[in-house]
C-alpha positions in Angstrom: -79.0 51.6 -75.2 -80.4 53.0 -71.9 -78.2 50.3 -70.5 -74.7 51.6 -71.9 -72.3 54.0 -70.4 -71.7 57.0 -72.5 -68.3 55.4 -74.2 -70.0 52.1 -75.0 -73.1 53.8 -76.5 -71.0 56.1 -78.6 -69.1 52.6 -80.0 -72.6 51.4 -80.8 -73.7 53.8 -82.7 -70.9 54.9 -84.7 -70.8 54.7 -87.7 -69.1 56.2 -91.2 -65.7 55.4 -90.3 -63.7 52.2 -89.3 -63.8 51.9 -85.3 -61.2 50.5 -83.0 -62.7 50.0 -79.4 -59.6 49.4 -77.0 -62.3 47.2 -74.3 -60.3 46.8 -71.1 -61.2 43.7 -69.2 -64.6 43.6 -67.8 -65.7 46.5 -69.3 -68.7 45.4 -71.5 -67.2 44.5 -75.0 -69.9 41.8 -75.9 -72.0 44.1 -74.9 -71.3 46.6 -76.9 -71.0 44.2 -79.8 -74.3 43.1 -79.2 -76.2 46.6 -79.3 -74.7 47.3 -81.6 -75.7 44.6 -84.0 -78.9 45.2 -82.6 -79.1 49.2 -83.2 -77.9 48.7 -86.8 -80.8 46.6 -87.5 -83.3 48.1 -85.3 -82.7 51.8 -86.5 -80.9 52.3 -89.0 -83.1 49.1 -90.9 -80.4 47.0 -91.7 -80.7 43.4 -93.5 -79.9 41.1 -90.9 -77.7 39.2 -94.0 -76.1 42.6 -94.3 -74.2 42.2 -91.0 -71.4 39.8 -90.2 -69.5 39.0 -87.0 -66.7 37.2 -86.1 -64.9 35.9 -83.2 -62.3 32.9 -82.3 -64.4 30.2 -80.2 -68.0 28.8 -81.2 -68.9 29.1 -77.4 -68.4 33.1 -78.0 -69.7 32.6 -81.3 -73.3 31.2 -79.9 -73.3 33.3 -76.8 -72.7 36.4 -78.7 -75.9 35.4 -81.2 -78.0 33.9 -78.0 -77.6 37.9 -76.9 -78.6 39.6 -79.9 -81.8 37.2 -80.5 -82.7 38.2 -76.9 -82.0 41.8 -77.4 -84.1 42.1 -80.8 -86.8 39.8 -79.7 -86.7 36.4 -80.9 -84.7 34.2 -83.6 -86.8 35.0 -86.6 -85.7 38.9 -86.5 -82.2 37.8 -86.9 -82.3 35.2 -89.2 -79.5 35.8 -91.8 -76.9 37.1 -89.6 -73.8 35.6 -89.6 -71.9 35.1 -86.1 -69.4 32.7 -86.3 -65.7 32.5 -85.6 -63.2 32.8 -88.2 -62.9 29.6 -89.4 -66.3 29.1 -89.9 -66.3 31.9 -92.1 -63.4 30.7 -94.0 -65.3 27.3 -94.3 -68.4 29.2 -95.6 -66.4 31.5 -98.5 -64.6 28.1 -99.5 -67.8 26.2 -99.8 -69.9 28.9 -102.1 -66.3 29.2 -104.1 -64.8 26.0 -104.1 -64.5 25.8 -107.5 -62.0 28.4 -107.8 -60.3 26.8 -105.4 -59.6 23.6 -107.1 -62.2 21.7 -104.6 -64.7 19.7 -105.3 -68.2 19.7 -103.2 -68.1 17.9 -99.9 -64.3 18.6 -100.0 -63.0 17.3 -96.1 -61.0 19.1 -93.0 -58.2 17.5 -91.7 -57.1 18.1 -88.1 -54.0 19.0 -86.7 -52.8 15.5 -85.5 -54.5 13.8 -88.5 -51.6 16.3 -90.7 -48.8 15.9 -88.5 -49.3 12.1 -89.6 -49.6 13.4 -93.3 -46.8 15.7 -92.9 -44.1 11.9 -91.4 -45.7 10.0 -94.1 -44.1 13.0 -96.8 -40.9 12.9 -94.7 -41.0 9.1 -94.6 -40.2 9.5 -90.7 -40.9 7.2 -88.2 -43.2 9.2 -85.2 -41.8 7.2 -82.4 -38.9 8.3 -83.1 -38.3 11.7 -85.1 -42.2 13.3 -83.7 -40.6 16.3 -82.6 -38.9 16.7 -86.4 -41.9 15.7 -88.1 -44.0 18.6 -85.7 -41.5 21.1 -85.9 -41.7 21.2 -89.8 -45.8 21.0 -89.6 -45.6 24.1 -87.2 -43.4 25.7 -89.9 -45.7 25.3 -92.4 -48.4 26.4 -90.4 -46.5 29.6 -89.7 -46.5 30.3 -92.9 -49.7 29.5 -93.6 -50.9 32.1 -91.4 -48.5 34.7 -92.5 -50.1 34.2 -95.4 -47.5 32.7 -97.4 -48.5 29.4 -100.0 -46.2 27.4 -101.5 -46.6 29.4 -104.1 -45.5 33.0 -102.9 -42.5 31.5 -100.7 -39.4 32.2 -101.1 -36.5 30.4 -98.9 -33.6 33.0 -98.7 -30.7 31.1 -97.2 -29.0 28.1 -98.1 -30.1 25.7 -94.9 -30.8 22.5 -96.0 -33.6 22.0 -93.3 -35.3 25.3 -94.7 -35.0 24.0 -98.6 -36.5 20.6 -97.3 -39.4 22.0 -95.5 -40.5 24.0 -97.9 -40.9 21.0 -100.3 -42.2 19.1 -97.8 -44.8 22.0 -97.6 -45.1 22.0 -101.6 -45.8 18.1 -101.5 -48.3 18.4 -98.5 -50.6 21.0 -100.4 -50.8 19.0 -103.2 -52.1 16.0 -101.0 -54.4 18.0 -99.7 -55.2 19.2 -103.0 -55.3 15.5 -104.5 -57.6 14.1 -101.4 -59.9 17.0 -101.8 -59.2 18.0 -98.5 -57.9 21.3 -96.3 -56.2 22.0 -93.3 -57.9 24.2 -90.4 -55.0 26.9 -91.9 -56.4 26.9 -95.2 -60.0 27.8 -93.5 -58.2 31.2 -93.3 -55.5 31.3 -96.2 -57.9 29.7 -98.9 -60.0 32.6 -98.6 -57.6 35.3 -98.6 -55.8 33.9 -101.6 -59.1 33.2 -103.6 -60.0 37.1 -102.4 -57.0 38.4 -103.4 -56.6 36.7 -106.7 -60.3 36.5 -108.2 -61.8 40.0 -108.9 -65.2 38.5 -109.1 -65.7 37.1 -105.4 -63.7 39.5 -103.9 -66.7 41.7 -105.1 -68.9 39.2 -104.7 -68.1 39.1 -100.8 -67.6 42.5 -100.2 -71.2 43.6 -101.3 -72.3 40.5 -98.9 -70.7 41.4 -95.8 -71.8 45.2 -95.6 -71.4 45.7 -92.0 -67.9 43.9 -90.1 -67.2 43.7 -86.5 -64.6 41.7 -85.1 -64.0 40.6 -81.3 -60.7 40.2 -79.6 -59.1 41.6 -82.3 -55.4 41.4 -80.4 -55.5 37.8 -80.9 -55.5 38.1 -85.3 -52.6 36.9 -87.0 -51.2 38.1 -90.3 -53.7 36.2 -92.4 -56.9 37.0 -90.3 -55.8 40.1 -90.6 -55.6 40.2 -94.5 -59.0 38.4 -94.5 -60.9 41.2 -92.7 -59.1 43.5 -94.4 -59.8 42.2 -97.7 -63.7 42.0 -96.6 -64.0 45.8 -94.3 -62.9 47.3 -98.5 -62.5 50.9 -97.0 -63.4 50.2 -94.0 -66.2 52.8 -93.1 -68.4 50.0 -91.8 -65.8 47.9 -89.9 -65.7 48.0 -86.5 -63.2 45.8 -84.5 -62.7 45.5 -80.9 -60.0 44.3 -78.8 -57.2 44.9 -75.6 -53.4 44.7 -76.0 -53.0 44.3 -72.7 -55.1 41.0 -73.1 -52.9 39.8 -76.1 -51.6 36.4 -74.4 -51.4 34.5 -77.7 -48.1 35.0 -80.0 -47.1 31.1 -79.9 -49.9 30.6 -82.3 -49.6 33.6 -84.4 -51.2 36.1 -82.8 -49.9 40.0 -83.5 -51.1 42.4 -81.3 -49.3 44.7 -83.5 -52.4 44.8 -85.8 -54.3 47.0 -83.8 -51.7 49.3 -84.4 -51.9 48.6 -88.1 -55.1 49.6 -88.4 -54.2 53.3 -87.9 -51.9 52.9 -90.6 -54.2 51.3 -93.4 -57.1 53.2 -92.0 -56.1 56.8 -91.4 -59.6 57.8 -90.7 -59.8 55.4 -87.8 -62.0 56.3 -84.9 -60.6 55.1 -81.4 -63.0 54.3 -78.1 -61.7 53.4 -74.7 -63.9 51.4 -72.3 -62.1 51.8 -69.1 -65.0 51.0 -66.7 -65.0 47.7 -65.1 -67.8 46.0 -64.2 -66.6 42.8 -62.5 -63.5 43.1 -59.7 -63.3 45.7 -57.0 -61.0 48.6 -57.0 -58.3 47.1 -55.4 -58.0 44.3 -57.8 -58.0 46.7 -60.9 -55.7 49.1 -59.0 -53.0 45.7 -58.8 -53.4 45.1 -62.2 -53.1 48.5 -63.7 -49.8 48.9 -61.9 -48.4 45.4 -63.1 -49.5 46.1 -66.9 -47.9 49.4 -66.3 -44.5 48.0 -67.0 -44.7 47.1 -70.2 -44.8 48.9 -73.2 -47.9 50.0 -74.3 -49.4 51.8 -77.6 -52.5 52.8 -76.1 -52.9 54.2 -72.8 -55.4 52.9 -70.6 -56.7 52.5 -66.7 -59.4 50.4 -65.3 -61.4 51.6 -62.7 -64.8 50.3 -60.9 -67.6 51.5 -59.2 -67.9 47.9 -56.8 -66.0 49.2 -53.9 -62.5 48.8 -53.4 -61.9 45.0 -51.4 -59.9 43.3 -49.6 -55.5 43.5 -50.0 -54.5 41.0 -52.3 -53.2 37.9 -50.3 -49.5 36.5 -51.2 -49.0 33.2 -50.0 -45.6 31.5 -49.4 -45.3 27.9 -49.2 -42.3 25.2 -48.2 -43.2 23.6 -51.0 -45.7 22.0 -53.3 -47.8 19.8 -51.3 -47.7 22.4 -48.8 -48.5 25.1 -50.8 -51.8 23.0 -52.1 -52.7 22.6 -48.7 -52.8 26.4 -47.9 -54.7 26.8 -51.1 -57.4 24.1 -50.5 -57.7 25.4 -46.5 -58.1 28.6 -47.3 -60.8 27.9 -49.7 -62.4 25.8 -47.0 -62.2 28.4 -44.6 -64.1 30.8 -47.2 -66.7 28.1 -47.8 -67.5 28.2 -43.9 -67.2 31.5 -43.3 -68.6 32.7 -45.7 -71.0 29.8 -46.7 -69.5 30.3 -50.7 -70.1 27.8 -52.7 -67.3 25.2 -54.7 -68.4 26.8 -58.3 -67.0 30.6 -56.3 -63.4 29.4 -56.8 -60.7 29.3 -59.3 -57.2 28.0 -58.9 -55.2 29.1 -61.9 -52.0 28.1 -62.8 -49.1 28.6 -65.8 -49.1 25.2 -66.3 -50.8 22.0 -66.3 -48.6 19.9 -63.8 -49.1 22.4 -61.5 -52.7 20.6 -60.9 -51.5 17.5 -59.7 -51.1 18.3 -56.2 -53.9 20.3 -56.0 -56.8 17.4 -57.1 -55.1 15.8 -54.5 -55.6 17.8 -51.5 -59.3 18.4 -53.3 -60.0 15.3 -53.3 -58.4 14.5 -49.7 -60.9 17.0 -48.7 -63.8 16.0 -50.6 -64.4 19.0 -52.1 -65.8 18.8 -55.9 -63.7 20.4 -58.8 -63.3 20.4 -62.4 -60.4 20.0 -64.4 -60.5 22.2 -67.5 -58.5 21.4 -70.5 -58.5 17.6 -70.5 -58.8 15.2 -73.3 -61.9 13.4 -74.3 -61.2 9.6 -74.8 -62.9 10.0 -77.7 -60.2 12.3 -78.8 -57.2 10.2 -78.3 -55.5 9.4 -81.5 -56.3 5.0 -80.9 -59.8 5.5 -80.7 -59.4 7.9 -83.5 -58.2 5.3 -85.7 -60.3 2.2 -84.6 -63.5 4.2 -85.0 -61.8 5.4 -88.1 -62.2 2.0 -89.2 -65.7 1.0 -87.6 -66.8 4.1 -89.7 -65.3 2.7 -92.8 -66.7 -0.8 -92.5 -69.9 0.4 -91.3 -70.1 3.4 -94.6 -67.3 2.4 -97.2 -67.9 5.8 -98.6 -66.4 7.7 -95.6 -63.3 9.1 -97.8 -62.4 11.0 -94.5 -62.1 7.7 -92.5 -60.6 6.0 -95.7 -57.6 8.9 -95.3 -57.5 8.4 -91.7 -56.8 4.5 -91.8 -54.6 4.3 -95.0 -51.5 4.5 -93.0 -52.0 3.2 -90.2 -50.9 0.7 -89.5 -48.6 2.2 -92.3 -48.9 0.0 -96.0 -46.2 1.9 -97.7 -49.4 4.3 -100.2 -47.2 7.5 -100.5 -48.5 11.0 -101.4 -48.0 10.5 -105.3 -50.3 7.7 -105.2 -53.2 8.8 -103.2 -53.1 11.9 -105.7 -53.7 9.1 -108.4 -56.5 7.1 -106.4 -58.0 10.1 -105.6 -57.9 10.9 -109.1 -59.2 8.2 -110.3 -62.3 8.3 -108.0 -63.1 11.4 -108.8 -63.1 11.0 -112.5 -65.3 7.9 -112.2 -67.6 9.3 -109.4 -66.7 6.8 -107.0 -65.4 7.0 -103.2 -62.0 6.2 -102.2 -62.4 2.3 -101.2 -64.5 1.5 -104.4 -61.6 2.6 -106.4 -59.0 -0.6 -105.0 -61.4 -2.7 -107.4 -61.1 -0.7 -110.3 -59.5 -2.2 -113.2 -57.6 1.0 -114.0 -56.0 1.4 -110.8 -53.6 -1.7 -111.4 -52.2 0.4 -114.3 -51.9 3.4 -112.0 -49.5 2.4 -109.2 -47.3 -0.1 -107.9 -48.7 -3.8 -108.1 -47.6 -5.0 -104.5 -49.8 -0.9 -103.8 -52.5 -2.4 -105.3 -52.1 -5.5 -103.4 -51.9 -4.4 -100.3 -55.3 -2.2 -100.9 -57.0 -5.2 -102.0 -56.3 -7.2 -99.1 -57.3 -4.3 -97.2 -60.6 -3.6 -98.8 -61.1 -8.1 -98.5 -60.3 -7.8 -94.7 -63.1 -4.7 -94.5 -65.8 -6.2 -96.5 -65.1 -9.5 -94.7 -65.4 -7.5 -91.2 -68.5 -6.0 -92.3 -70.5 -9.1 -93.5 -69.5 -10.7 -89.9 -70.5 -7.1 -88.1 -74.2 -8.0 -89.2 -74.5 -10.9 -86.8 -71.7 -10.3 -83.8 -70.1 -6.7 -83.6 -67.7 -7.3 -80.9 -66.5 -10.4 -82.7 -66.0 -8.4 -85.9 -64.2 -5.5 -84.1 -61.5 -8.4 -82.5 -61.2 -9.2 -85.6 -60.4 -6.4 -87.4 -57.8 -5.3 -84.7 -56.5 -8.6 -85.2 -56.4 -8.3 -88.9 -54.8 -4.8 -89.2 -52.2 -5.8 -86.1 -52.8 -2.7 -84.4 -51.4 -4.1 -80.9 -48.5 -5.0 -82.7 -48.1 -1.3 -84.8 -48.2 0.2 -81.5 -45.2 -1.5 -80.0 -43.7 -0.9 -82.9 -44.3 3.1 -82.8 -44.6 3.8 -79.1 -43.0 3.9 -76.5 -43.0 0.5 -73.9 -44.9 2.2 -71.4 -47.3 4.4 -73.9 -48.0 1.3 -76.3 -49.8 -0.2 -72.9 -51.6 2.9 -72.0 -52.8 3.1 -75.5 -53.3 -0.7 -75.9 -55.5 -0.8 -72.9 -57.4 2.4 -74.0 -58.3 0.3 -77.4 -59.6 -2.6 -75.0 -61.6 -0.2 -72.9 -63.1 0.8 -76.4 -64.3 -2.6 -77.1 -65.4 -3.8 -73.6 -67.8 -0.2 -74.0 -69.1 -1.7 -77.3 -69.7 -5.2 -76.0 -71.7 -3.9 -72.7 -73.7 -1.8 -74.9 -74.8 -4.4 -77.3 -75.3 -7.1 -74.5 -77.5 -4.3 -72.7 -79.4 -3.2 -75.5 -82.6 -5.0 -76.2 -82.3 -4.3 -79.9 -80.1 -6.1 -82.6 -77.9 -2.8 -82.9 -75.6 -2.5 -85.6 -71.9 -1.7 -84.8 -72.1 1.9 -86.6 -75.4 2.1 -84.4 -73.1 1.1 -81.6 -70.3 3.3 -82.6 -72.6 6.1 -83.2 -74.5 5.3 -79.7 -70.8 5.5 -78.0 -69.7 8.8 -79.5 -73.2 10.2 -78.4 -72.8 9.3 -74.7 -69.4 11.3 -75.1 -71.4 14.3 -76.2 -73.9 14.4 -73.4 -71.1 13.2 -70.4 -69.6 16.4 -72.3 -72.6 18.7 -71.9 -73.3 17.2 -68.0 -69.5 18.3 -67.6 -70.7 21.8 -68.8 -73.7 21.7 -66.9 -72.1 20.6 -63.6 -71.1 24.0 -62.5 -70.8 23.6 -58.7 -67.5 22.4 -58.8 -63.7 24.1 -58.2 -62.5 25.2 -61.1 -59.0 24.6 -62.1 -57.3 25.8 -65.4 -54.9 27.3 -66.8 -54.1 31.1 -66.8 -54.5 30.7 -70.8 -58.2 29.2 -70.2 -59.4 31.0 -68.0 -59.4 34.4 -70.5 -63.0 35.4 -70.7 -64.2 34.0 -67.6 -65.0 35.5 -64.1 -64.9 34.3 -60.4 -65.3 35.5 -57.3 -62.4 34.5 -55.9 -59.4 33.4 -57.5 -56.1 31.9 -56.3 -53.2 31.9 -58.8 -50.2 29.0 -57.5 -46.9 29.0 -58.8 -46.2 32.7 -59.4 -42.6 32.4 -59.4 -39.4 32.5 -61.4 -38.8 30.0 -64.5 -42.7 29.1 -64.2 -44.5 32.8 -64.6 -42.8 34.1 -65.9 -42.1 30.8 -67.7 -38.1 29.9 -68.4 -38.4 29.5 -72.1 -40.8 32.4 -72.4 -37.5 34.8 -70.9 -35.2 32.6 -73.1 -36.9 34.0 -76.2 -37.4 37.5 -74.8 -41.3 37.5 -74.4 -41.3 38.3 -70.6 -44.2 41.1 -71.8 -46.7 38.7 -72.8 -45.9 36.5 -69.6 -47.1 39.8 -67.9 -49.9 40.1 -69.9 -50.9 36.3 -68.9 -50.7 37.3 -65.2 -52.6 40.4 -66.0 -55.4 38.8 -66.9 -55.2 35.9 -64.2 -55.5 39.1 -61.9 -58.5 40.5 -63.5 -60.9 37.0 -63.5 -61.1 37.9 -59.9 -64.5 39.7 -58.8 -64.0 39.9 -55.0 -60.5 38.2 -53.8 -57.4 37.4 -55.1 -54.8 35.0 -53.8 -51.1 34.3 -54.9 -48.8 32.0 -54.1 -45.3 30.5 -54.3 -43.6 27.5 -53.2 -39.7 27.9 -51.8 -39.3 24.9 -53.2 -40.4 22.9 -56.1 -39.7 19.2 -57.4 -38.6 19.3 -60.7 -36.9 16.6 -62.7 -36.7 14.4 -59.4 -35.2 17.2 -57.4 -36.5 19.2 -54.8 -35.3 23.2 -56.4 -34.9 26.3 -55.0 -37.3 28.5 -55.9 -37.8 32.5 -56.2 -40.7 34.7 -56.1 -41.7 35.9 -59.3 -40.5 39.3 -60.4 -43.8 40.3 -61.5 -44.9 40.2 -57.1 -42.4 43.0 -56.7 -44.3 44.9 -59.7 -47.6 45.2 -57.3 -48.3 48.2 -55.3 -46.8 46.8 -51.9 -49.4 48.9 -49.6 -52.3 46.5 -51.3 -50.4 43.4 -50.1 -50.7 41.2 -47.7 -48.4 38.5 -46.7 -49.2 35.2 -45.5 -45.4 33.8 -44.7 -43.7 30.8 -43.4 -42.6 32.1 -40.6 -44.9 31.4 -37.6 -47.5 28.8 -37.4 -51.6 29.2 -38.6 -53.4 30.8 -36.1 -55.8 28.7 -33.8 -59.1 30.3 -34.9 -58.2 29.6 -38.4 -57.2 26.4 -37.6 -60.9 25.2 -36.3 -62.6 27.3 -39.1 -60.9 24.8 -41.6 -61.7 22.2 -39.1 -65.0 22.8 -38.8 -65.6 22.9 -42.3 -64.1 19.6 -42.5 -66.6 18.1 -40.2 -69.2 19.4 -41.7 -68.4 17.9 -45.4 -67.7 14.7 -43.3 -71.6 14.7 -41.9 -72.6 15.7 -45.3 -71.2 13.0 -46.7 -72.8 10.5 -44.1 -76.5 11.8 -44.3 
C-alpha cells in the first residue's frame, strides 16, 4: 500500500459501496487491482474463494494472478481465487449448472470459423461463393447473442425477408448446438446470464459464491457482460470495476462504453476514482494526447499528467510515398540504435491496418534489423490443417465427437442439422460417441438410407486408415486425403489461386509428419506424431514470446496494454486513420480514441507519419494528412518535410549504423 499514490490507495481499500475507477492510461490500474485483492485478504481476512476477478485476455488473466501470488507471498495463500477472463467464467458457471442448461458433461466449444461452417451448412450455401452472406448472418446472430437476446426472447419487427430468414437460421443453429451438445464462445457469456436470470436457485447459488467482484477494462463490456456482472455484483456494495472511455477502441465487436455510464444509473450509490497520474510517457507525450482526446465527447472529465519530465516535440514525418515513407521509418530507427545504442525490442511501428506492414518488413529486413510481426496466423490455425488433423484425431481416438463435428462436412456428405440432432440423440441415449453410432442398428430407422450410407463408408474408410496407421503413418495419411478427395473439395470451394495455397499447406503438413517419423528413433504412432507436431507449434510459439529483442510491429488495436520507448505510428492520414468506413458509419470518435492510445504506448518518443501518396487498388492516390494531426498542440510539433534533402550528419549516422550491422553480421 506504501507503494500507491493517495487515489489508488483510496480505490483499494474502498469498500461498502460499488466503485467505478476511471484509470487513465498508464496510471496503475493492475496495480490497484492487485492490492486490492491483496488488502481484502490480507486485512480485512477474506476467503481467497470469496473473491473473483475478471478480465478479457488469459495473458491479463495470468499476469494479473502472477501479481497477487507475489504480493501475498506465494501460491498457496491464494489458492481459491478466481482470475480469469470472462469467458472462462462463463465456461465455469455452465459446467457446475449444465444440467439446467440442457448440457450434458463434457459438452464441447465450437469456434468461430468452425460455426460460420455450421451456420452455410443451415443456409445450404456454398462458402466459395456466398462467404460473405453466410458471415454476415453469423455476425447477426452473434450480435444478438451478446445483446443478450436468444432465439427465444427475439422478436423481428419488420417485414425484411433477410431479417425473418436469419432469425430461423439463428433458431435452427441453437438447436444444433443444443443437439451436438456443444456451445458457441457467445453462449460462454449468454448461457450464464439466461440460466442466472431464469433459475432462482443458482442465481443464489452464485451470488453467495462470488462475494467480492472486480472487473478490468470495464469500457470494453458489451450488453451481455454487462448483465452477467450485474446479475453476479446483486447490489453491488462489493463490486468494484475499472476502466477508461477514452480507451474504449472496441464497438465492432460489441463493446459499449456507454456502460460505465450505466452504472450510475443502476447503482445510485456509486463511488467514482480518477487515476490521472501517469507513470509511463513524458509530459509532452500526455500533453499531445490530452489535447487530441479533448475533441470528443466525454462523460467523465479527465487529464493525464507525469512526473518523468517533459521530452522531446513529437516528430511528424511526411513521405512521397510508401516505400519512402518506410525508409524514413526504418533510418530513423537506425539512427536511434546508433546514437543512442537502443536496442531492436525499444521500438514499435504501429499502424491502422495490417497492409500497412508490408513495406516496412521490407526495408527491415533490407536492413537486417530483427522484428516481429504481431497478429499473424499459426499454421496450425489455418482452417486445412484444422480439418486434416480433425481427421488424424478421429482415426487416431474415434471418440473425439469434437473432431467427428469438425469432419462431418467436409468435404460436405449432404448430413443436415435435423439429422445430426438425431445421431446425436441416439448416442447419447445409448452412451456411445458419435462414430460408434453409424453402426447402430437403430440409426438406419432414423435417417435417410443413402445418410446412413454415406456414414458407413466413412466410418469403413477411417477404420481402414487406422489399421494401416499402425504400420506406415504417412502412407495412411495419403490415403485418407485420397479417400475423402480433399484436393479435389478444395477446387471445388476455393478459389484457383487459394485452392493451391491451401493444397500445398496440406502437403507441407504431411512432408512435417513424414520427417518426423523418419527422424524418430521410435515406432511413433500418427496421433503421437500429430500430437508431437502441434507441440512443436506450442514451444516455436512460446520462443516467439520469449524472443523479445526484436522490432515490434502491430496494429494500433494490439498494441493496447503495451508500452515502448519509442514509438512510430505510419499511415496517419485520411481514409486510413481515421479509417474510410469508420467516417462512413459516423464513428470518427472511436478512430480518435484508437490514435489516442497509439499516442500513449509511447514512454520517451513519438513519431508520426504520412505518405503524399499511397498505392491503393493498383493506383498510386493522393493522399491527405489526417485530421486528427491538426488536433495536436502545434508548438509540440516538429516537422520532418519533403522539402529539402536529409542532412549530411544524419545521413552517416544511418550509415554508420549500417556498417556496423554489416561487421556484425560477418564476425
Amino acid at each position: 500500500m506504501n507503494q500507491l499514490n493517495l487515489p489508488q490507495k483510496q480505490a483499494a481499500q474502498h469498500t461498502g459501496t460499488p466503485l467505478l475507477v476511471l484509470a487513465g492510461a498508464g496510471s496503475g490500474k493492475t496495480r490497484v487491482i492487485t492490492q486490492k485483492i491483496a488488502w481484502l485478504m490480507e486485512e480485512r481476512a477474506i476467503s481467497p474463494t470469496d473473491i473473483t476477478a475478471v478480465t478479457f485476455t488469459n495473458k491479463a488473466a495470468r499476469e494479473m494472478k502472477q501479481r497477487v501470488s507475489d504480493t501475498v507471498a506465494g501460491k498457496e495463500t491464494i489458492k481459491g481465487l478466481t482470475v480469469s477472463t470472462f469467458h472462462s467464467l462463463g465456461m465455469r458457471i455452465l459446467k457446475t449448472e449444465a444440467r439446467f442448461a440442457g448440457l450434458r458433461k463434457g459438452f464441447s466449444i465450437i469456434d468461430p470459423r468452425d460455426a460460420v461452417n455450421v451456420v452455410a451448412d443451415l443456409m445450404r450455401a456454398d462458402l466459395a461463393s456466398g462467404r460473405e452472406l453466410v458471415e454476415r448472418t453469423y455476425q447477426r446472430i452473434s450480435s444478438w447473442k451478446n445483446l443478450g437476446i436468444t432465439p427465444a426472447t427475439l422478436i423481428v419487427e419488420d417485414d425484411e425477408p433477410i431479417n425473418r430468414a436469419t432469425a430461423s437460421i439463428y433458431q435452427q443453429y441453437q438447436r444444433y448446438l443444443l443437439a451436438c451438445n456443444s456451445v458457441d464462445l457467445d453462449d460462454l457469456i449468454l448461457g450464464p446470464v439466461t440460466l442466472i436470470q431464469e433459475q432462482p436457485d443458482v442465481r443464489e447459488r452464485w451470488q453467495r459464491k462470488i462475494k467480492y467482484l472486480l472487473v478490468d477494462e470495464y469500457q470494453d463490456t458489451n450488453g451481455v457482460q454487462y448483465q452477467l456482472i450485474k446479475l453476479l455484483a446483486k447490489d453491488g456494495r462489493r463490486l468494484t470495476v475499472v476502466g477508461d472511455d477514452d480507451q474504449s477502441i472496441y464497438a465492432w465487436r460489441g463493446a459499449q462504453p456507454e456502460n460505465l455510464l450505466q452504472l450510475k444509473k443502476d447503482y445510485p450509490n456509486l463511488q467514482m476514482i480518477k487515476l490521472e497520474q501517469n507513470y509511463r510517457s513524458f509530459g509532452r507525450i500526455l500533453k499531445v494526447a490530452n489535447h487530441l482526446i479533448e475533441n470528443n465527447p466525454r462523460p467523465f472529465e479527465k487529464s493525464l499528467w507525469s512526473e518523468l519530465g517533459y521530452g522531446d516535440p513529437i516528430e511528424i514525418v511526411q513521405a512521397k510515398n510508401e516505400e519512402h515513407e518506410a525508409e524514413k521509418v526504418v533510418s530513423s530507427i537506425m539512427k536511434q540504435q546508433f546514437q543512442h545504442d537502443a536496442r531492436p525490442s525499444d521500438f514499435a511501428i504501429l499502424y491502422r491496418s495490417n497492409h500497412l506492414a508490408r513495406m516496412l518488413e521490407i526495408k527491415l529486413r533490407e536492413m537486417r534489423i530483427p522484428y516481429k510481426l504481431s497478429g499473424g496466423h499459426s499454421f496450425f490455425e489455418r482452417s486445412e490443417i484444422r480439418d486434416v488433423l480433425a481427421y488424424l484425431r478421429l482415426v487416431a481416438n474415434p471418440s473425439d465427437d469434437s473432431a467427428f463435428l469438425r469432419i462431418i462436412n467436409t468435404p460436405r456428405r449432404g448430413i443436415g442439422a435435423t439429422s445430426l440432432e438425431k445421431i446425436a440423440d441416439l448416442a447419447n441415449r445409448s452412451k456411445q460417441c458419435l462414430l460408434d453410432t453409424v453402426f447402430d442398428v437403430e440409426l438406419s430407422t432414423t435417417i435417410k438410407p443413402k445418410q446412413c450410407n454415406t456414414l458407413k463408408e466413412l466410418a469403413g474408410l477411417l477404420e481402414q486408415i487406422s489399421a494401416q496407421a499402425a504400420n506406415d503413418p504417412v502412407g495412411a495419411m495419403e490415403a485418407l486425403l485420397e479417400g475423402i478427395g480433399y484436393e479435389h473439395w478444395l477446387g471445388e470451394t476455393c478459389e484457383t489461386e487459394a485452392a493451391k495455397r491451401r493444397w500445398e499447406n496440406v502437403r507441407l503438413l504431411v512432408s512435417w509428419i513424414e520427417d518426423s517419423y523418419n527422424q524418430s528413433t521410435e515406432n511413433l504412432s500418427l496421433s503421437e506424431l500429430v500430437n508431437e507436431l502441434i507441440l512443436v507449434d506450442m514451444l516455436d510459439k512460446q520462443s516467439d514470446e520469449e524472443e523479445r529483442d526484436m522490432v515490434n510491429l502491430m496494429t494500433l488495436h494490439a498494441a493496447k496494454g503495451l508500452e515502448f520507448k519509442n514509438v512510430y505510428i505510419v499511415g496517419v492520414e485520411e481514409d486510413i486513420l481515421p479509417h474510410r468506413v469508420s467516417l462512413t458509419e459516423g464513428s470518427c470518435e472511436e478512430e480518435r480514441r484508437l490514435f489516442y492510445v497509439g499516442i500513449t504506448r509511447a514512454m520517451q518518443k513519438l513519431t508520426l507519419s504520412y505518405a503524399a501518396k499511397r498505392k491503393r487498388f493498383g493506383d498510386h492516390m493522393e493522399c491527405e494528412p489526417s485530421r486528427f494531426i491538426s488536433e495536436l498542440p502545434s508548438e509540440d510539433l516538429i516537422w520532418n518535410r519533403l522539402e529539402g534533402e536529409t542532412p549530411i550528419a544524419e545521413q552517416q549516422d544511418v550509415g554508420r549504423a549500417y556498417l556496423a550491422k554489416i561487421r556484425a553480421a560477418r564476425t
